[in-house]
C-alpha positions in Angstrom: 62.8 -68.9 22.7 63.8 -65.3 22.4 65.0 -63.6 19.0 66.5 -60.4 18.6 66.4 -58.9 15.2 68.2 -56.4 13.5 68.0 -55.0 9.5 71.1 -54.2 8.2 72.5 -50.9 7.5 70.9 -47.1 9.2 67.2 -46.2 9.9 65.8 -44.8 6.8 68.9 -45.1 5.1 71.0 -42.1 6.6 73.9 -42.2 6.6 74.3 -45.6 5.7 71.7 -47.5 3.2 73.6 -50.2 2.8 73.4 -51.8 -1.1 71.4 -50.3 -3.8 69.9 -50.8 -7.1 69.5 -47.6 -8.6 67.7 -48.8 -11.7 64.5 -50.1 -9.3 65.0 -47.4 -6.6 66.0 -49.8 -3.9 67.9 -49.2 -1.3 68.8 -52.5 1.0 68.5 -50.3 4.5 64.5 -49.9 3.1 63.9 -53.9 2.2 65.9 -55.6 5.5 63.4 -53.0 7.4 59.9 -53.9 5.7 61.6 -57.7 5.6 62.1 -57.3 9.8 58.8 -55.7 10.4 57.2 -58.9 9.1 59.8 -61.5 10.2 58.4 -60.2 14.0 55.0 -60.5 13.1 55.1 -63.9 11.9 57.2 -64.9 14.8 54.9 -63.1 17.3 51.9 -64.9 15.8 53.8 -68.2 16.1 54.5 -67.6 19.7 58.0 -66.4 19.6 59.2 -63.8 21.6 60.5 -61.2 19.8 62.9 -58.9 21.9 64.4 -56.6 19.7 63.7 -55.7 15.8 66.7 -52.5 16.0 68.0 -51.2 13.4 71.5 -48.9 13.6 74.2 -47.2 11.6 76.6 -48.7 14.5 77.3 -52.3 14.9 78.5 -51.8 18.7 75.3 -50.2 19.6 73.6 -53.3 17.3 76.0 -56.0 19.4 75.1 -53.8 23.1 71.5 -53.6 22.7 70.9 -57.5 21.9 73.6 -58.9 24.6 71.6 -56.9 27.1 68.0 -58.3 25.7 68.2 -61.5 26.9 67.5 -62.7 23.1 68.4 -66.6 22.7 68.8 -66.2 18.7 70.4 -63.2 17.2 69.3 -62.6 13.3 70.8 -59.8 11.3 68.9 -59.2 8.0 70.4 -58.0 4.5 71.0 -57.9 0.9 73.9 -59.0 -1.2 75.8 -56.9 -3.2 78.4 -57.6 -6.4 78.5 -57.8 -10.2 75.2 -58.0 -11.5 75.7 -61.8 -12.2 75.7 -63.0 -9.0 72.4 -64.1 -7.0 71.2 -66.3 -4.3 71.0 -66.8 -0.8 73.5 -67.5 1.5 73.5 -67.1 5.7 76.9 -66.3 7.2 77.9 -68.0 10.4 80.3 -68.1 13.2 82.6 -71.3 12.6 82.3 -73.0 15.7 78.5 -72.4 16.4 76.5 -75.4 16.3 73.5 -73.4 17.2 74.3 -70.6 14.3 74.5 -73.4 11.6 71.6 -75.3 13.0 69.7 -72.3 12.2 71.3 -70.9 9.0 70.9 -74.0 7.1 67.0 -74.0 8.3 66.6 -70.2 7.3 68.7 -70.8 4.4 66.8 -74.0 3.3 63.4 -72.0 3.7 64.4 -69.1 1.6 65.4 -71.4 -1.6 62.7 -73.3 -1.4 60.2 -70.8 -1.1 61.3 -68.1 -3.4 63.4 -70.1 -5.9 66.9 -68.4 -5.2 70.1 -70.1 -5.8 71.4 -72.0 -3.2 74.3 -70.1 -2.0 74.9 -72.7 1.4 76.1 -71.1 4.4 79.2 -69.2 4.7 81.8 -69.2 7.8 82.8 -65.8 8.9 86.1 -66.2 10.8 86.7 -63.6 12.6 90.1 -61.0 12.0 90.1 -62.4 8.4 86.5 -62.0 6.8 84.3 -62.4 10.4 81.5 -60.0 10.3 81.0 -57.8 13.8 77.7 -58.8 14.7 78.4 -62.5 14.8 81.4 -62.0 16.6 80.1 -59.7 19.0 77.3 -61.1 20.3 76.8 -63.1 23.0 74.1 -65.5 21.9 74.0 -67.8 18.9 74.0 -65.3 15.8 73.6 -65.3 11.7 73.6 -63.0 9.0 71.1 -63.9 6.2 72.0 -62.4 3.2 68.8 -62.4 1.3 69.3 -62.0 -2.6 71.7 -59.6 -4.6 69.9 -56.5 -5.0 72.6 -55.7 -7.6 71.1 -59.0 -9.8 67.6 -57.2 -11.6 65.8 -60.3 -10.9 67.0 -60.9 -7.5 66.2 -57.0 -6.7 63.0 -57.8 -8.4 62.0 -60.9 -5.6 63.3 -58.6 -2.7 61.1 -55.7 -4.2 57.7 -57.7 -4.8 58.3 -60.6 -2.5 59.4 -59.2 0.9 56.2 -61.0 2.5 57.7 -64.2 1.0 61.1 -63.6 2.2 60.0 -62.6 6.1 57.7 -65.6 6.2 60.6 -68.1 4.8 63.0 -66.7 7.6 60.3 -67.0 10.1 59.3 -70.4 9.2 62.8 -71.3 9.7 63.6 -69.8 12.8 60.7 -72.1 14.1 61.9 -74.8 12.7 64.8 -74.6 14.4 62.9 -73.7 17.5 61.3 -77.2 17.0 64.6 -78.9 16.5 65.6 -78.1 19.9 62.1 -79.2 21.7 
């Protein structure tokens, strides 16, 4: 299996840093990146081919680079962001991907069970209403995992000391649904 990664939001934050909580200093564009960075170590030490970890400020560049990969999985990587209330995971999928929900609800399940976030489920994206451009522009089975709200303090406070937790949780279930298929 071949997996293409890509952290939400600009390189280093600029232009775009995606969601941000100002009172720890975090930006989302800095977390998804360190979160990445492990995800495609675990996978590589688990045997997973890893053809892409890119990060970009534009989502057709994002959606060109992994259809031309060869990439068999497409995971984009990212932080919530609303009123300071809300918190959780959730993983946003295409509405008629089998694959994509196979392997949302196996990320998503290894995320609350690992780091104790509220279960958010999996949310459809259809696109032209509320679709998101990177699961309706690629070409292989795609999510979106949407990690914790970094606008919750003790969401932003997992994402901050936990990003080890988080990669290994969304590597764990990428193989999992690697196994699945086998």
């Amino acid at each position: 299996m071949k997996v293409f990664l890509n952290p939400g939001h600009a390189p280093n934050g600029e232009p775009d840093p995606g969601a941000c909580n100002e009172e720890l200093g975090l930006t989302e564009a800095g977390i998804v990146r360190e979160i990445a960075d492990k995800v495609e170590e675990y996978l590589t030490n688990a045997g997973v081919e890893v053809v892409g970890n890119f990060q970009c400020d534009s989502l057709d560049a994002i959606t060109s680079v992994a259809n031309s990969s060869g990439a068999d999985l497409f995971v984009s990587i990212h932080c919530n962001s609303a009123s300071v209330a809300a918190r959780g995971t959730e993983v946003c999928v295409y509405p008629d991907s089998k694959v994509g929900h196979a392997l949302g609800n196996c990320i998503q399940r290894q995320i609350v069970d690992s780091l104790g976030t509220v279960d958010r489920g999996l949310k459809e994206r259809v696109p032209g209403i509320n679709g998101l451009y990177v699961l309706n522009n690629t070409a292989m089975p795609a999510v979106l995992v949407e990690t914790a709200f970094i606008s919750n303090y003790d969401d932003a406070v997992k994402l901050r000391d936990r990003t080890d937790e988080f990669a290994a949780a969304i590597a764990r279930g990428i193989t999992d649904y690697e196994c699945m298929t086998v």
